[in-house]
C-alpha positions in Angstrom: 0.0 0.0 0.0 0.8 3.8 -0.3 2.1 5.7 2.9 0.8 9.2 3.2 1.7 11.8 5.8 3.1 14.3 7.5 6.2 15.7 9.5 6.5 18.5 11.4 10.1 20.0 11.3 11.3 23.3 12.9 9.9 25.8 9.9 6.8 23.8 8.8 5.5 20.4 7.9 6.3 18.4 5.6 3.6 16.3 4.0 4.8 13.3 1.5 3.3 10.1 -0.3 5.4 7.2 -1.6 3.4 5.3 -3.9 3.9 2.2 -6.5 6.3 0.7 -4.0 8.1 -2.5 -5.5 10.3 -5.1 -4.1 12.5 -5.9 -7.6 15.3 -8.0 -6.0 15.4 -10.5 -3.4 18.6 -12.4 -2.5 19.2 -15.2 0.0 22.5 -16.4 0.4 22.5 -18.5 3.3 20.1 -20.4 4.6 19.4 -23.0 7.1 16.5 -25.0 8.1 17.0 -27.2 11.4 14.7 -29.3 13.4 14.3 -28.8 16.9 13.6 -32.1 18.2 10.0 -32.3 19.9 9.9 -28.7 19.7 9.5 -27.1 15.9 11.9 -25.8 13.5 14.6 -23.0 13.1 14.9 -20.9 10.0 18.0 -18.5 10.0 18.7 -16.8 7.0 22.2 -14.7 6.9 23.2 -12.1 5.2 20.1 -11.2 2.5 19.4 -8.3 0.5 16.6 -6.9 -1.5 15.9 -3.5 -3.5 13.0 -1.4 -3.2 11.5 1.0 -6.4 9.2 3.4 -5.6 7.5 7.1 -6.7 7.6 9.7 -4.0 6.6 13.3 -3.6 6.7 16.0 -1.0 5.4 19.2 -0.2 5.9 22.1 2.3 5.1 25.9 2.5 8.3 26.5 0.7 8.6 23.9 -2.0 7.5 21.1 -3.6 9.4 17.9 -5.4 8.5 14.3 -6.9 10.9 11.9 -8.3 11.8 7.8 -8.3 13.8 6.4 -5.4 15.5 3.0 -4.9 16.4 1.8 -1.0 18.7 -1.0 -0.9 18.7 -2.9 2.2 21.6 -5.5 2.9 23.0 -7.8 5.7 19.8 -8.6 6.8 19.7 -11.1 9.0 16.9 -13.1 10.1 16.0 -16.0 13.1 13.1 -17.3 13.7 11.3 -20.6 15.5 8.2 -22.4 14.8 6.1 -25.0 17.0 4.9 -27.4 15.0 1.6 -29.3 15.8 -1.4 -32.0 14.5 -4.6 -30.3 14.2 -7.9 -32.0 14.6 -7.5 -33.9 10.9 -4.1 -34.4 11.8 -3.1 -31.8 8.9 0.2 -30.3 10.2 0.4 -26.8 12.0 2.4 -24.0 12.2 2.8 -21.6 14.7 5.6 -18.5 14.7 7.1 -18.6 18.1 9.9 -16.1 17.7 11.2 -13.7 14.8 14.2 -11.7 15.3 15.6 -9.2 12.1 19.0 -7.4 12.1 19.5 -5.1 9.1 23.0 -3.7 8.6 22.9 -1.2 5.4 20.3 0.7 3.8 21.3 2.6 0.7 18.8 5.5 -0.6 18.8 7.0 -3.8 16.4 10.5 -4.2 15.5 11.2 -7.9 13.7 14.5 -8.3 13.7 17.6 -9.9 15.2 19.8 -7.3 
């Protein structure tokens, strides 16, 4: 979805609106899947990336500006723990018992007129 809203800063606010937000690359370089006997599993995934395209435009008393922007987002790390169980048709369940994320570098690149 599109985020719209506003900022107040020392002089004014600021009211912006990113829009057409698109996740164009994913990347998973390590991952692990490990049981956890009688307990669930353990997904940890190390050292992912993705990009992020999007349309933005802001507005204050002063000025306004539109443009593209791309935020890439890297060393993301990621653990987390499911319980695993039988339901009543003895399907298999899920259930997320823990997620921890770590991200180390986000890269933004403005586009605009200004």
């Amino acid at each position: 979805p599109d985020l719209t809203g506003y900022e107040r800063f020392g002089l004014g606010n600021v009211n912006y609106n990113i829009s057409r937000i698109r996740v164009t690359a994913v990347e998973f370089p390590s991952v692990s899947i490990s049981l956890i006997p009688r307990n669930g599993i353990k997904l940890v995934i190390k050292n992912a990336s993705l990009t992020i395209n999007m349309n933005w435009n802001m507005r204050t008393w002063m000025f306004k500006d539109s443009g593209r922007s791309t935020v890439y987002i890297s060393k993301v790390f990621v653990t987390a723990t499911f319980s695993t169980s039988l339901d009543s048709t003895g399907h298999t369940s899920l259930s997320l018992n823990s997620c921890r994320t770590t991200t180390g570098d986000t890269d933004i690149k403005l586009n605009g007129r200004s």
